[in-house]
TORFIPA-612853 format. One record per residue (C-alpha): x, z, y. Coordinates in Angstrom, 2 decimals. Example, Ala and Ser with C-alpha at 12.3 -4.5 7.8 and 13.67 -1.06 7.14 Angstrom:
// TORFIPA-612853
@x 12.30&z 7.80&y -4.50
@x 13.67&z 7.14&y -1.06
// end
This chain:
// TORFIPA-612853
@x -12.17&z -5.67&y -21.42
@x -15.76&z -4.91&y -20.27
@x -15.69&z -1.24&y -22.12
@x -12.78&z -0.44&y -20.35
@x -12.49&z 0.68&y -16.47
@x -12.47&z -2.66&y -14.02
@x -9.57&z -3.93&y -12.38
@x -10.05&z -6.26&y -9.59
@x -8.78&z -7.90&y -7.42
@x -7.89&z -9.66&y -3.94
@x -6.49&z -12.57&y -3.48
@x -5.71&z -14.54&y -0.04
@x -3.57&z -16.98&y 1.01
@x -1.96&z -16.43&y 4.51
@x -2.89&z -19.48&y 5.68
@x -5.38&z -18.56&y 7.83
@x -7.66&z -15.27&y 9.69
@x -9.79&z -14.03&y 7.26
@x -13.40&z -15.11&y 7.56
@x -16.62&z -13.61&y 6.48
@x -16.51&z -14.90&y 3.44
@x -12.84&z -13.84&y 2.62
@x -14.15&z -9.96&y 3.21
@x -16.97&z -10.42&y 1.51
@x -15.08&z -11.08&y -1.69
@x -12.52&z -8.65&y -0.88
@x -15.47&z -5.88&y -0.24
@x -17.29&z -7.44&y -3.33
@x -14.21&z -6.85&y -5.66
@x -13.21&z -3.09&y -4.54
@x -17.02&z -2.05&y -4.83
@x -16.97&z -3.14&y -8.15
@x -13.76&z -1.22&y -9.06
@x -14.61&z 2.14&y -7.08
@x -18.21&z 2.21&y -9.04
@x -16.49&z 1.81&y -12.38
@x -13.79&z 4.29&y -11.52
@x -11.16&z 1.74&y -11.78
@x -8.37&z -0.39&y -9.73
@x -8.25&z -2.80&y -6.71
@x -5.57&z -5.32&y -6.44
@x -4.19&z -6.84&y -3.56
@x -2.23&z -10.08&y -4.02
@x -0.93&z -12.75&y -1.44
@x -0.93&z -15.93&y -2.68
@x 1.94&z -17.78&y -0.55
@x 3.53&z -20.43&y -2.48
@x 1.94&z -23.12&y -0.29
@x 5.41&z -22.79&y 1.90
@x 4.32&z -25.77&y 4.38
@x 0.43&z -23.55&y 4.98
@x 1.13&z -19.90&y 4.46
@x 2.76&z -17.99&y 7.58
@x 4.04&z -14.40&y 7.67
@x 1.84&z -13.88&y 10.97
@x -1.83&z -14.88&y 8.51
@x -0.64&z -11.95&y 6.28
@x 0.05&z -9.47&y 8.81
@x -3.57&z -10.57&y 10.28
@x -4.91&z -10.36&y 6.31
@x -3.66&z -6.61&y 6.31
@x -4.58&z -5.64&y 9.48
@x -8.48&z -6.71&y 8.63
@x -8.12&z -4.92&y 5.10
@x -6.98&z -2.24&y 6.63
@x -9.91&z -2.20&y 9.13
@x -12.67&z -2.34&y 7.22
@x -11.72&z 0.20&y 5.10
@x -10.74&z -1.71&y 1.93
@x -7.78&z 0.27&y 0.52
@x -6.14&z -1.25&y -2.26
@x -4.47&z 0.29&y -4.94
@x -0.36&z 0.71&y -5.36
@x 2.00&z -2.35&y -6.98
@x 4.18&z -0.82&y -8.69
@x 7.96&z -1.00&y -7.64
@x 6.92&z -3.27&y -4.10
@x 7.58&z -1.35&y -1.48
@x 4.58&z -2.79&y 0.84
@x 2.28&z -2.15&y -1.83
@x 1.03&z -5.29&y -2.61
@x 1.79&z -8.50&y -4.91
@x 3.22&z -11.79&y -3.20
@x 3.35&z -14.84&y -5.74
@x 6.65&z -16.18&y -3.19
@x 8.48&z -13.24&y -5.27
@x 7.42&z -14.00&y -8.94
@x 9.09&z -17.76&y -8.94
@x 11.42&z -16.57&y -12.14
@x 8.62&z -15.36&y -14.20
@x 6.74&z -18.46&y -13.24
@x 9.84&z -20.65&y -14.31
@x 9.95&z -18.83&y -17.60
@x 6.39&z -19.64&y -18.45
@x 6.51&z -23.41&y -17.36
@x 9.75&z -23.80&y -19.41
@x 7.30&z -22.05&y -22.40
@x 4.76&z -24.86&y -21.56
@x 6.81&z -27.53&y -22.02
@x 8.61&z -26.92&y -25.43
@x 5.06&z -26.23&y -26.71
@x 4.21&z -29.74&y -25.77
@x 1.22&z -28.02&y -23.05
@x 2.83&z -29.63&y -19.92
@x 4.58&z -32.13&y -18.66
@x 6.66&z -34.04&y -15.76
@x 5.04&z -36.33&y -13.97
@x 6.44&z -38.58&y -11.20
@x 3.08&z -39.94&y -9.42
@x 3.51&z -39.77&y -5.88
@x 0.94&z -39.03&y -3.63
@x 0.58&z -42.70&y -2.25
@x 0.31&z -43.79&y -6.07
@x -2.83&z -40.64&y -6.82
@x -4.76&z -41.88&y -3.60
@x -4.46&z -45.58&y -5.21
@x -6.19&z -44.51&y -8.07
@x -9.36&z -42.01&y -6.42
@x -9.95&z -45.20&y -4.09
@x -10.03&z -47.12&y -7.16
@x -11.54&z -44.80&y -9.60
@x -14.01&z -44.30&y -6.67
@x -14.94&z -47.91&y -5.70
@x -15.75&z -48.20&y -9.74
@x -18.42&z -45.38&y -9.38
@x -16.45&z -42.79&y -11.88
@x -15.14&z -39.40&y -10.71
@x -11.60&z -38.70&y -9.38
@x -9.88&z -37.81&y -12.54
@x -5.92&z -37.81&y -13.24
@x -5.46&z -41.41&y -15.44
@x -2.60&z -39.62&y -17.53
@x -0.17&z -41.78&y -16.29
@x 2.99&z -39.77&y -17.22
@x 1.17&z -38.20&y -20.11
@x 2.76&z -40.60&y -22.47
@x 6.29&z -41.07&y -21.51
@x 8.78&z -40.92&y -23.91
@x 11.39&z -37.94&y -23.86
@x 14.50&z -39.86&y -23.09
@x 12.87&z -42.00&y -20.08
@x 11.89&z -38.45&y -18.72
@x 14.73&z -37.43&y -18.61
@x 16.54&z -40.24&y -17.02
@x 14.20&z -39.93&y -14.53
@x 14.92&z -36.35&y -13.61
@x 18.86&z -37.18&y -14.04
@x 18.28&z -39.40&y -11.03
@x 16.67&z -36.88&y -9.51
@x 12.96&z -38.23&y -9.19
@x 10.59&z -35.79&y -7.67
@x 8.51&z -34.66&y -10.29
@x 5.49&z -32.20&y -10.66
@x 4.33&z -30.55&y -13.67
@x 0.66&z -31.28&y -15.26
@x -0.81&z -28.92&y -18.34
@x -1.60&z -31.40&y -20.93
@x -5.94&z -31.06&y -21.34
@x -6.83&z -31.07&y -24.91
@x -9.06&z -34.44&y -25.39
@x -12.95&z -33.56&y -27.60
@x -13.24&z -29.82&y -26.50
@x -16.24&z -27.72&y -25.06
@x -14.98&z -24.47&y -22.97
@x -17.83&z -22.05&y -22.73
@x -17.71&z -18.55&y -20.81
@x -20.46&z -16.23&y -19.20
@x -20.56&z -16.17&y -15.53
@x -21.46&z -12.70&y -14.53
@x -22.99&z -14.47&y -11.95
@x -24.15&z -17.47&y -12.65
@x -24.31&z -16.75&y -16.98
@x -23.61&z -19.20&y -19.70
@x -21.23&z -22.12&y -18.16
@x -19.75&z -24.87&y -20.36
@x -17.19&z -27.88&y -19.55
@x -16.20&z -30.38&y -21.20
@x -12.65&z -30.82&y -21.17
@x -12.30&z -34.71&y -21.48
@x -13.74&z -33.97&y -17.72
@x -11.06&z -32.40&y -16.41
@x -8.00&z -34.57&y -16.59
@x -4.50&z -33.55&y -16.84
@x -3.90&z -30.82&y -13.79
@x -1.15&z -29.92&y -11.51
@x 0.63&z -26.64&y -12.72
@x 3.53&z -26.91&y -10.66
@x 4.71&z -28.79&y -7.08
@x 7.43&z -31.52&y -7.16
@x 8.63&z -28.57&y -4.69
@x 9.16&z -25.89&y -7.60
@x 6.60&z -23.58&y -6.65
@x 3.45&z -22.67&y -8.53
@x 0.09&z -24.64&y -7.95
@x -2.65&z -22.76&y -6.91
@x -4.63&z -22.99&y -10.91
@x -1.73&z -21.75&y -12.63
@x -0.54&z -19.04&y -10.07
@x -3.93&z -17.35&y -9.49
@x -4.70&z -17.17&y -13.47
@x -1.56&z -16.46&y -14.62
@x -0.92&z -13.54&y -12.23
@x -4.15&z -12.34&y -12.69
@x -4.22&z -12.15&y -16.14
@x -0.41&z -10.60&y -16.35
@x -1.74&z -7.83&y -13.85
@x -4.27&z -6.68&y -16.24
@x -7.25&z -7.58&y -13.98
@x -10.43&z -7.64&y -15.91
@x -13.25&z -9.12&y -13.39
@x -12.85&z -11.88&y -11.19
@x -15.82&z -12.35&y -8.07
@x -14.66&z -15.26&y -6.34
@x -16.77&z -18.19&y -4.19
@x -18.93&z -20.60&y -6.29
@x -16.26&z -23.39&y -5.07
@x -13.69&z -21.86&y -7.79
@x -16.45&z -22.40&y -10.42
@x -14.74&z -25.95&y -11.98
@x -11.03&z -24.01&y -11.58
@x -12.31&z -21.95&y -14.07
@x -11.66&z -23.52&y -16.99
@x -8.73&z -25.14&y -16.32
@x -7.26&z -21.45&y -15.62
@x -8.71&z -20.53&y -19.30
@x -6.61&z -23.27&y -20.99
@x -3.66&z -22.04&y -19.43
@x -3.97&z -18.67&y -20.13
@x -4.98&z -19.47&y -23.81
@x -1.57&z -21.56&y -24.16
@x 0.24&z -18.71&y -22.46
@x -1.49&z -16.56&y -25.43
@x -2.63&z -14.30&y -22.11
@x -6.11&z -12.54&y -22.26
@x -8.11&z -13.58&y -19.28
@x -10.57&z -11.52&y -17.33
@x -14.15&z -12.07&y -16.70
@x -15.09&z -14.50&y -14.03
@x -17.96&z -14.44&y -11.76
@x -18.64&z -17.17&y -9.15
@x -20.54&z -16.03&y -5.61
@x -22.65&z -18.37&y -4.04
@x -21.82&z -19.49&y -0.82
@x -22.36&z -18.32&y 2.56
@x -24.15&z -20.78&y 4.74
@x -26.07&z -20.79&y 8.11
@x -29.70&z -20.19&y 9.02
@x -29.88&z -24.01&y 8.62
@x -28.40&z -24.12&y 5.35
@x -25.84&z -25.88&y 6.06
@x -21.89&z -24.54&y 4.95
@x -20.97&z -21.38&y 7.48
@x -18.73&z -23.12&y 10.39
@x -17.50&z -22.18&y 13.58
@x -21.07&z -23.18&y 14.98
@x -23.38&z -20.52&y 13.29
@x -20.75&z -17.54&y 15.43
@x -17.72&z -15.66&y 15.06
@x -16.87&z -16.04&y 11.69
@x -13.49&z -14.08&y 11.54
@x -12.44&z -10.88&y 10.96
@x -10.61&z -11.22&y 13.85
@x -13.06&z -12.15&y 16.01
@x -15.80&z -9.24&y 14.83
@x -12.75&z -6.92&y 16.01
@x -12.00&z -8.77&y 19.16
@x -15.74&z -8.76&y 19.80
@x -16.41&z -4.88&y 19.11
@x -17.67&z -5.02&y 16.04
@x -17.38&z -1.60&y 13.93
@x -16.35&z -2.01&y 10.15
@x -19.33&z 0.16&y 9.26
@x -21.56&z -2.74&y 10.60
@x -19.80&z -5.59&y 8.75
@x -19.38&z -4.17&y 5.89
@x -22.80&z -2.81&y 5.34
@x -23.92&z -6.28&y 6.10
@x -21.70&z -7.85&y 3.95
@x -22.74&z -5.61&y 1.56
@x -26.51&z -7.37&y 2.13
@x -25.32&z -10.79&y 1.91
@x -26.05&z -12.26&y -1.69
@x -26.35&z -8.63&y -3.52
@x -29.34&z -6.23&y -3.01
@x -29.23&z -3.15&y -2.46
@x -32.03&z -0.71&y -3.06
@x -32.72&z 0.79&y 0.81
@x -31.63&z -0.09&y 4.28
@x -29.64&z 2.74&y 4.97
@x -26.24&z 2.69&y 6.65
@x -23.49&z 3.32&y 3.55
@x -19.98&z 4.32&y 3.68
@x -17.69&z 2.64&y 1.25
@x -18.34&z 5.02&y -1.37
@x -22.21&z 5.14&y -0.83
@x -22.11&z 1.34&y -0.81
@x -19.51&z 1.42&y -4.26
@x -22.50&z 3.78&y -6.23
@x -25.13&z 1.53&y -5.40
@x -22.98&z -2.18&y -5.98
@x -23.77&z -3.69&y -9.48
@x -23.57&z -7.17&y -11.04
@x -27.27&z -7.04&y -11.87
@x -28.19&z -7.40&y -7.90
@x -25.70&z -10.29&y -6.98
@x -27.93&z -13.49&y -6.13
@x -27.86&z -17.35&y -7.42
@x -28.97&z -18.50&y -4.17
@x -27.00&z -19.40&y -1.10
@x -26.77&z -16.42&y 1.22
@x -27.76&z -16.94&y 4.92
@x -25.54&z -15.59&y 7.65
@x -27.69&z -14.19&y 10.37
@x -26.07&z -12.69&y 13.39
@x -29.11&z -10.85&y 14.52
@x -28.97&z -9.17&y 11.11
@x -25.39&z -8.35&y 11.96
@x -26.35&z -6.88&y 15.08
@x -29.15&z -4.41&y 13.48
@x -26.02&z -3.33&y 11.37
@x -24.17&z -2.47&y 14.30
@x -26.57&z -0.78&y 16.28
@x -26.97&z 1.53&y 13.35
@x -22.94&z 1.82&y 12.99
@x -23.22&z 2.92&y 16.79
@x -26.02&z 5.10&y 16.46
@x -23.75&z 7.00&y 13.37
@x -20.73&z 7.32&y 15.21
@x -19.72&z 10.30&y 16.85
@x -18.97&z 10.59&y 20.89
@x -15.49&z 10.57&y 20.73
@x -14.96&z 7.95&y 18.36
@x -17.58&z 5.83&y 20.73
@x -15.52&z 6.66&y 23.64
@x -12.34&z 5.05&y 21.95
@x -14.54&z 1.96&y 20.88
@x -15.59&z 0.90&y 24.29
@x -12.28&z 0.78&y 25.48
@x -9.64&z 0.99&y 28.68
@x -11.83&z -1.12&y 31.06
@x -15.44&z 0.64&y 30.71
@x -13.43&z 4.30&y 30.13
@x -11.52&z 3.44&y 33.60
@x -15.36&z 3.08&y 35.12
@x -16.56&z 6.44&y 33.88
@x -16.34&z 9.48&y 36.03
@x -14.14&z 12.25&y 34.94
@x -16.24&z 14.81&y 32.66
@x -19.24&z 12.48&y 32.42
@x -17.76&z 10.59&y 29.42
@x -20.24&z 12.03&y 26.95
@x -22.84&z 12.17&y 29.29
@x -22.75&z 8.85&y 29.79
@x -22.75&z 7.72&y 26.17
@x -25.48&z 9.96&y 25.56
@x -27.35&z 8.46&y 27.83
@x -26.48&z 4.64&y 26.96
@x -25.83&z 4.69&y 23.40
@x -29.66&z 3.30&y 22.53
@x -29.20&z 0.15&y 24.30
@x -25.71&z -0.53&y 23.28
@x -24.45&z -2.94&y 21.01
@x -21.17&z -4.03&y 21.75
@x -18.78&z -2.78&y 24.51
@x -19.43&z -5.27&y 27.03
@x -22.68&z -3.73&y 26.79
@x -21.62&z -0.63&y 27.75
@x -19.32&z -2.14&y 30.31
@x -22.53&z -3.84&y 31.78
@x -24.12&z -0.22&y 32.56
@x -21.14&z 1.74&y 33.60
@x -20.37&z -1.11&y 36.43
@x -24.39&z -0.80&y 37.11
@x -24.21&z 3.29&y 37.04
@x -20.91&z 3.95&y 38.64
@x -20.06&z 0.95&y 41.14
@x -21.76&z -0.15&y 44.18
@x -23.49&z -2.18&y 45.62
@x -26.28&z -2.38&y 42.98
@x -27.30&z -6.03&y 42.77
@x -31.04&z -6.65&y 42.45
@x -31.78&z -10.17&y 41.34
@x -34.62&z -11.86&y 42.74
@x -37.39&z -10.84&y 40.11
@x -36.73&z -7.03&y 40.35
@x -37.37&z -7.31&y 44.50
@x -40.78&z -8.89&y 43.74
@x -40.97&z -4.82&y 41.69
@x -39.89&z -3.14&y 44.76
@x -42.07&z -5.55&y 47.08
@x -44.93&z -4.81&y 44.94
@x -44.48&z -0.46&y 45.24
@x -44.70&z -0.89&y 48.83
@x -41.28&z 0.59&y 51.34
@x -43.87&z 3.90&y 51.73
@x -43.63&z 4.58&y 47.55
@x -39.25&z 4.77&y 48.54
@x -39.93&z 6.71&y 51.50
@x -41.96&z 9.22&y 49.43
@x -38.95&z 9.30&y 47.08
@x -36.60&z 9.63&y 49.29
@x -38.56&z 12.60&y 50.31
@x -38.50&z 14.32&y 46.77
@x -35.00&z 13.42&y 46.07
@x -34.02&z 15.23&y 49.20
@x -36.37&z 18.70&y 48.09
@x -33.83&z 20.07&y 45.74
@x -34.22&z 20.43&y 41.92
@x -33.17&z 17.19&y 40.52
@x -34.88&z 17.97&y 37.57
@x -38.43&z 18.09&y 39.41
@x -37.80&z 14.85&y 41.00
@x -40.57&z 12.68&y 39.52
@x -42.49&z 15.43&y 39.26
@x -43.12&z 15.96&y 43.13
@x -42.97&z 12.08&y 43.16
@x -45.83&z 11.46&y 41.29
@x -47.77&z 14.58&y 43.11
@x -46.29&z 12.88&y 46.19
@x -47.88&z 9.12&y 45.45
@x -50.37&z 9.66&y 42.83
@x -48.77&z 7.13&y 40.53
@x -48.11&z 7.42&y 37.24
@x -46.39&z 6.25&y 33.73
@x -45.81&z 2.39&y 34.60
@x -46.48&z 2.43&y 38.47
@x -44.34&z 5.18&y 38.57
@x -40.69&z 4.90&y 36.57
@x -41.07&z 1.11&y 36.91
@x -40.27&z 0.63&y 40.23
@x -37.91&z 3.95&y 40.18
@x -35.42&z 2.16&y 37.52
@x -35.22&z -1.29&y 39.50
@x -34.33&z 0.98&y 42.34
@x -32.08&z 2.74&y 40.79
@x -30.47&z 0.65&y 38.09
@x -31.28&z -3.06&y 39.40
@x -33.14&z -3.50&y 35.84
@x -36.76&z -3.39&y 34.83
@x -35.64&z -2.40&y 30.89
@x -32.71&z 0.03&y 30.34
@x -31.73&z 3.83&y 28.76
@x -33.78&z 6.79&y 29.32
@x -34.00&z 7.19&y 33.14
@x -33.99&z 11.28&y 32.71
@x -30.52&z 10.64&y 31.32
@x -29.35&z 8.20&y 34.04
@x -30.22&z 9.99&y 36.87
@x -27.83&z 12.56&y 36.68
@x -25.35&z 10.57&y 36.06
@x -25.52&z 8.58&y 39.62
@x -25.37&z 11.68&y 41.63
@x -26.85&z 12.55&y 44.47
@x -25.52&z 10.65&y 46.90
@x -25.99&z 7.39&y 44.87
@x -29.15&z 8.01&y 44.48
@x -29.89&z 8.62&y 47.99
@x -28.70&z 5.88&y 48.87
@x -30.48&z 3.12&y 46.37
@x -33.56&z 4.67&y 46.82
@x -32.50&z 3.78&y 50.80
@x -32.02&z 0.16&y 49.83
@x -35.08&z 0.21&y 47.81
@x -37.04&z 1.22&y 50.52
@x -35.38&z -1.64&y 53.01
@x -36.21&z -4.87&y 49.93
@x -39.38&z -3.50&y 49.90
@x -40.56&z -3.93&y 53.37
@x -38.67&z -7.16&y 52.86
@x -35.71&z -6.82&y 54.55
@x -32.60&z -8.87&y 53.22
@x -30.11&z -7.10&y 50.72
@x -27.42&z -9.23&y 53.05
@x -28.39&z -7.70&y 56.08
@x -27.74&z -3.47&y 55.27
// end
């Protein structure tokens, strides 16, 4: 299968908004088909009918969709895609081909009567492990027992003595032993397929040939290789990512930040940022330049995926967006900020004003902040930035005033700092609070323009006034 172009594939359940480590796999999987030329699947995994809701896979889609992550065709389903909710008679077929080869098995254990035996198996200081209960009941009692119409699951019967072996392209050389397994759940007392035998059938009967999935799938593994080696299916390669956790190490949670696709979106988050973090988040990549999917598909390989836990760190997120917003055009940045900061923005200064902002923008509400500061009044000045204008003195404001009222916006500082001798510091310092109600902001050549003249005027006015200590209440 190796020689041969990759096909991957993605597989969610709709039981929930895709989080960052959902779309890491997903990106992980379709870099690793694009660089080899081959396929990426997409299959939703819904036979857990009391979980899985139609509004998790429209969500699933939508967040595909978004970051970019086109997936290849299904043949003959008209939305594209694989659901396992439609593939219950070829599931049926093969757990009727499990049984008269002697592989599976009903078994009547109720819940109540598998939570007996973990406390018990527990308490004794031995692993949760399947006692094999049903394993030996004889034919006819079975099937009395379904006659009455008993509830019953169906378990794959684990060969007893054997070693399963297969290489990790991840983690390399992995072994199990299967006495350690126990007997597994194939199918629900509900008819539908269990997650082991759904996932590894389907993926070997779509031809998939690589597998990246979390580390947590790592002991499914072999159980999914017995079944497929009953089935007489050929199974793909598997490779186990580690984990995401937080800065403290600790398994990613709702505490470390928004962890959802969903939420990125919500937030303002472009797809160019996640993904090229993503991309960063246990696999290396060579430089720290901002990829598109197909510059991040030449330089994904195996070889660079790490061992070790990867650390999700939101400021690193952020560098990944500021460089997403620094790549993006004006007019695509002027759809990203949205109805509320566009409704702010003068008509015909729209690129003007991104120009002049996009350096110290991260997210919209960013950009909300200075269009509100730039384009509504009254400027608030917080306490700190008075002590600024207290410290230039009300006869620095008068003296702008002055040039601002000569003409030639453009000279402004120029006669300013003729005007007042000051200079550098002493001289745009006090000008931004002024102007802007912040000490730190965009380029001030860019923002002036954008306030106008009259604006202008009339902070520079109110400047003047704080300085020689006069309330911001009282004018």
């Amino acid at each position: 299968m190796a020689d041969h172009a990759p096909v991957t594939r993605f597989a969610p359940s709709p039981t929930g908004h895709m989080h960052l480590g959902n779309a890491r796999t997903a990106l992980f999987n379709a870099l690793l088909a694009r660089a080899g030329g081959g396929r990426f699947l997409l299959r939703v995994e819904d036979t857990d009918r009391d979980r899985s809701e139609a509004a998790f896979e429209t969500s699933l889609l939508e967040d595909l969709r978004w970051l970019g992550l086109a997936w290849d065709p299904a043949p003959g389903h008209a939305d594209g895609f694989y659901r396992q909710s439609e593939r219950a008679a070829l599931y049926s077929d093969l757990f009727a081909r499990l049984l008269e080869q002697g592989d599976a098995y009903p078994c009547f254990c109720t819940g109540t009567d598998l939570d007996r035996v973990r406390q018990e198996q527990l308490a004794a200081g031995r692993p949760p492990r399947y006692p094999g209960t049903c394993r030996h009941l004889d034919p006819e009692t079975v099937a009395q027992r379904l006659d009455r119409g008993e509830p019953a699951s169906l378990r794959f019967r684990v060969p007893a003595g054997e070693t399963l072996r297969f290489d990790d392209l991840v983690r390399g050389p992995q072994s199990f032993a299967s006495d350690d397994l126990g007997d597994f759940v194939i199918r629900r007392s509900d008819g539908t397929a269990a997650f082991l035998f759904g996932n590894g059938v389907d993926d070997a009967l779509m031809g998939v040939t690589h597998v990246l999935r979390g580390e947590d799938h790592l002991s499914n593994t072999p159980r999914q290789l017995l079944v497929q080696r009953a089935l007489g299916l050929a199974h793909p390669l598997y490779g186990h990512l580690p984990l995401i956790v937080g800065q403290d190490g600790a398994p990613l949670s709702k505490r470390h930040g928004s962890l959802s696709m969903r939420d990125l979106r919500a937030e303002g988050y472009l797809p160019g940022a996640v993904i090229n973090y993503l991309a960063r988040l246990g696999h290396h990549l060579p430089d720290e330049n901002l990829h598109d999917l197909a510059g991040l598909g030449r330089a994904f390989g195996l070889a660079a995926l790490g061992h070790a836990p990867a650390r999700f760190d939101v400021d690193q997120l952020r560098h990944w967006q500021r460089a997403a917003v620094g790549a993006s055009s004006g007019a695509a940045l002027w759809e990203w900020l949205g109805a509320g900061v566009r409704a702010l923005v003068p008509d015909g200064a729209a690129m003007d004003f991104i120009a002049a902002i996009r350096p110290n923008v991260v997210l919209p509400e960013d950009a909300r902040y200075w269009a509100t500061i730039l384009f509504r009044d009254p400027l608030p000045v917080n306490p700190d930035a008075e002590a600024v204008l207290r410290e230039a003195g009300p006869e620095f404001f008068h003296a702008a005033a002055a040039a601002w009222s000569a003409g030639d916006p453009g000279a402004f500082t120029t006669r300013l700092r003729q005007a007042t001798g000051h200079k550098g510091r002493s001289l745009f310092h006090p000008l931004r609070v002024a102007l802007t109600g912040e000490a730190d902001g965009p380029e001030l050549g860019r923002l002036i323009p954008l306030l106008g003249t009259a604006r202008v005027t009339e902070r520079l006015r109110r400047a003047g006034l704080l300085a020689a200590g006069v309330s911001s209440s009282t004018h």
